[in-house]
C-alpha positions as CSV (number, residue, x, y, z in Angstrom):
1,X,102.3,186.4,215.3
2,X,98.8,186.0,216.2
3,X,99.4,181.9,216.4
4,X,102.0,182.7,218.8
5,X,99.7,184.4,220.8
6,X,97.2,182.1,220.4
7,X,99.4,179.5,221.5
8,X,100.8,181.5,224.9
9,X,97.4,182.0,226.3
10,X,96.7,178.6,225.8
11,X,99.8,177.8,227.7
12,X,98.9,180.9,230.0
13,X,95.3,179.3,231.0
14,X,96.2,175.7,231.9
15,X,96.1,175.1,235.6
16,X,99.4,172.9,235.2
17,X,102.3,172.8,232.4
18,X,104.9,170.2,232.4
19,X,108.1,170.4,230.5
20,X,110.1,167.2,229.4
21,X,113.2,168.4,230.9
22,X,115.2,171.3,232.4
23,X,116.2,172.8,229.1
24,X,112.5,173.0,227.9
25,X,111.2,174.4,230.6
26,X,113.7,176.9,230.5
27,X,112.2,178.0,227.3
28,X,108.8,177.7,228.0
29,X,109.7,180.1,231.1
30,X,111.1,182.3,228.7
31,X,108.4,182.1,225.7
32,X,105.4,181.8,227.6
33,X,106.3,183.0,231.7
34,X,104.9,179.9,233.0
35,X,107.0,177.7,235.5
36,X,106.3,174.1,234.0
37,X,106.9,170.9,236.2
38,X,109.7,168.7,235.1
39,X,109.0,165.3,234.4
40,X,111.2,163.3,232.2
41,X,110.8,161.1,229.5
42,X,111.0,157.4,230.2
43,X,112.9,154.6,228.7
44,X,111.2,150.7,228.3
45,X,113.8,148.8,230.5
46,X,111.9,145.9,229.3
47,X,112.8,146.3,225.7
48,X,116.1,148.1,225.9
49,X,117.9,145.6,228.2
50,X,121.3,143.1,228.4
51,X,121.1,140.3,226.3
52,X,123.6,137.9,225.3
53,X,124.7,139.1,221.8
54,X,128.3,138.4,221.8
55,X,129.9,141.9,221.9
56,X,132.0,143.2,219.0
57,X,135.2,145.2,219.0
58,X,132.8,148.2,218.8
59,X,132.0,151.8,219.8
60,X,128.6,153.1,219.1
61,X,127.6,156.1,218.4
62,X,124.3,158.0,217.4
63,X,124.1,161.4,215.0
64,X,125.5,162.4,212.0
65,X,128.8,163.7,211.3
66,X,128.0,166.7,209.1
67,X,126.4,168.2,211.8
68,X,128.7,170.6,214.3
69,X,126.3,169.7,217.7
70,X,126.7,166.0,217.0
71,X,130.3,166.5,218.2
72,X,131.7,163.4,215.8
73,X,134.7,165.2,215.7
74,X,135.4,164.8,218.8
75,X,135.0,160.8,218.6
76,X,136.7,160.7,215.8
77,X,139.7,162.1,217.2
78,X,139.7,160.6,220.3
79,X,139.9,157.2,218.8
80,X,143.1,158.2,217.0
81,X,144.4,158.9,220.2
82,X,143.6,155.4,221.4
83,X,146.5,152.8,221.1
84,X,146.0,150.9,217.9
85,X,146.5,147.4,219.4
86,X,143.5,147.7,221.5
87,X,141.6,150.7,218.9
88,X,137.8,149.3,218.7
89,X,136.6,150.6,215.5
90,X,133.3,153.1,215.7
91,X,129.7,152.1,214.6
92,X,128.2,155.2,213.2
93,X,123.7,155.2,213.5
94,X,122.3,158.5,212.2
95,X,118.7,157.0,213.5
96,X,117.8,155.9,209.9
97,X,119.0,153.4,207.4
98,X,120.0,153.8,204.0
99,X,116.4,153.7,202.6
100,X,115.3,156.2,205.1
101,X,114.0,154.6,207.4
102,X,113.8,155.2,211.2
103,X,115.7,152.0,213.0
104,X,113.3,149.6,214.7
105,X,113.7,149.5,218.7
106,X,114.8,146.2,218.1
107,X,117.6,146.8,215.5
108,X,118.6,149.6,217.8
109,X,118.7,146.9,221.2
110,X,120.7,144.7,219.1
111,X,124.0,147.6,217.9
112,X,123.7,148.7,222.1
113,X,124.3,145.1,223.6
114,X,126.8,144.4,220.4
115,X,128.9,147.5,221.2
116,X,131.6,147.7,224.0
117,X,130.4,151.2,225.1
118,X,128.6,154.5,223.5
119,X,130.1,157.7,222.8
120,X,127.6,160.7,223.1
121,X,129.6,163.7,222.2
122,X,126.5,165.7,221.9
123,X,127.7,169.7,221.8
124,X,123.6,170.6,223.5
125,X,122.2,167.9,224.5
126,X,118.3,168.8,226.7
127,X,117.7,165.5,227.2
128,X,120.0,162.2,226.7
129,X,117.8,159.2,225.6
130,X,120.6,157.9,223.9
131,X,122.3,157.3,227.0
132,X,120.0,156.2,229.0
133,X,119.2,153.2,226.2
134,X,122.6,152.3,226.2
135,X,122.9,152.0,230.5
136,X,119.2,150.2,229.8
137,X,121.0,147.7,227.7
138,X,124.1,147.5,230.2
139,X,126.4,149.1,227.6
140,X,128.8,151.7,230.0
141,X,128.6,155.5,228.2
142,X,131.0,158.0,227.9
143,X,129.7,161.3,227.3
144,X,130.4,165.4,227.8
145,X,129.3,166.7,231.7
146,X,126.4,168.2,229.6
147,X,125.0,165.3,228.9
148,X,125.7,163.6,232.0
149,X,124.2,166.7,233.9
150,X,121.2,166.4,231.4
151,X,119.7,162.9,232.9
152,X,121.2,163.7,236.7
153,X,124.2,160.6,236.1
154,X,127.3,161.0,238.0
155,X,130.9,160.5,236.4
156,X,132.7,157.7,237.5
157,X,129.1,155.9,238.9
158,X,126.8,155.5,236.1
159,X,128.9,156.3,233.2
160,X,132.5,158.0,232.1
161,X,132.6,161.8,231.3
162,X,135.3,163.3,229.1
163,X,135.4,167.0,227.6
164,X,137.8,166.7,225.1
165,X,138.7,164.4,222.6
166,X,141.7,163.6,224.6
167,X,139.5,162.7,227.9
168,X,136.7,160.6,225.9
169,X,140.0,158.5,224.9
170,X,141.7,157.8,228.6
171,X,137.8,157.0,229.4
172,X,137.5,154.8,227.0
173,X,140.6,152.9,227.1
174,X,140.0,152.8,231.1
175,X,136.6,150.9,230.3
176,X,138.5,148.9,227.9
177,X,141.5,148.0,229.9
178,X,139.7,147.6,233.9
179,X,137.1,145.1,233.9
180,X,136.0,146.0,237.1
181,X,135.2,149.3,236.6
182,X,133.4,148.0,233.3
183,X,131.1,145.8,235.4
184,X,130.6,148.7,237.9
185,X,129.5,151.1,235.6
186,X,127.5,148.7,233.4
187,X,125.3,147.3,236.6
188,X,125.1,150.6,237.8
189,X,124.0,152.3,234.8
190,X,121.6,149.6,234.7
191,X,120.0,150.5,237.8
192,X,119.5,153.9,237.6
193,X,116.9,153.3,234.5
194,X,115.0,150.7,236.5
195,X,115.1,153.1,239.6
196,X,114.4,156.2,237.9
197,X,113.8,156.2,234.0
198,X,111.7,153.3,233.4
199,X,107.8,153.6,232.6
200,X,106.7,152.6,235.9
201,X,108.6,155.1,238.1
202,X,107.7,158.3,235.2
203,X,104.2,157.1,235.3
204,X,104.0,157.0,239.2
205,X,105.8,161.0,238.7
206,X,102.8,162.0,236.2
207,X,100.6,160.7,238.7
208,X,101.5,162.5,241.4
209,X,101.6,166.2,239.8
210,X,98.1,164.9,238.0
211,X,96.3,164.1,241.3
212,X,98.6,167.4,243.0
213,X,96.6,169.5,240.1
214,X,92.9,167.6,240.7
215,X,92.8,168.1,244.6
């Protein structure tokens, strides 16, 4: 208890707070009464970016099935509901490998360009870095409005949303089956991390409320 306190006046006295997204600041309203600035968390579009892997009959998809929020069940039943002629099969990453360790950057850049698209089925998602690695590396997402809503993308510009296992499958296939589309959302996707999400544009954001605060 008295940590606690410690820690709100602490967060109480500083002349600016800044949360890493919408749902954290949410909280920090709530735990602390202070009205943080929102400023996101970037992604290195020079590291995560297309490269040309040849792409595998693959989905890809990041947490771990034993766990509710993941939503695995949802991908796993929406590719049963995919046509078996054209089913790609799914690429499970739980973020580390067998021996326990985390995946390098580089092993993770590698399963994103290799993959046809990424599922994020997350049940609360505050903030989506696994999607916006995948539209980094020009892999098209499809993902649950939460998530979508999470890193401001719209459905049907920078990536696919679907709310049920049977939506995440016609969004899929579509990807699968229109090329165009593909392409659209893919280049698109791509875009909106070099316009918004990359290190440069976050660190000209942090510079701006920095020298807002120091005036």
């Amino acid at each position: 208890m008295y940590r606690k306190k410690i820690d709100r006046d602490n967060v109480r006295a500083a002349s600016l707070t800044i949360a890493s997204c919408y749902y954290v600041r949410e909280r920090m309203i709530e735990s602390y009464e202070v009205f943080p600035k929102v400023v996101y968390c970037a992604v290195d579009e020079k590291v995560f970016r297309p490269s040309k892997v040849k792409k595998k009959n693959q989905v890809f998809y990041v947490g771990s099935p034993d766990v509710f929020e993941d939503g695995y069940d949802l991908v796993e039943k929406a590719l049963t509901l995919i046509p078996a002629k054209i089913r790609p099969r799914l690429h499970v990453v739980s973020w580390k490998k067998a021996n326990g360790e985390r995946l390098t950057e580089k092993e993770l850049v590698k399963i994103y360009n290799e993959s046809i698209l990424t599922l994020c089925t997350s049940r609360l998602e505050t903030f989506g870095l696994v999607p916006l690695e995948s539209m980094a590396c020009g892999t098209p997402v499809v993902t649950m409005q939460m998530s979508a809503d999470a890193i401001d993308a719209k459905n049907g510009e920078h990536l696919m949303v679907g709310q049920t296992s049977e939506e995440l499958a016609q969004k899929t296939v579509r990807l699968l089956q229109d090329e165009k589309i593909y392409k659209k959302i893919a280049m698109i996707g791509r875009r909106l991390i070099e316009e918004k999400y990359s290190w440069k544009e976050i660190a000209k954001e942090l510079e701006k409320v920095y020298l807002n605060v120091a005036k």
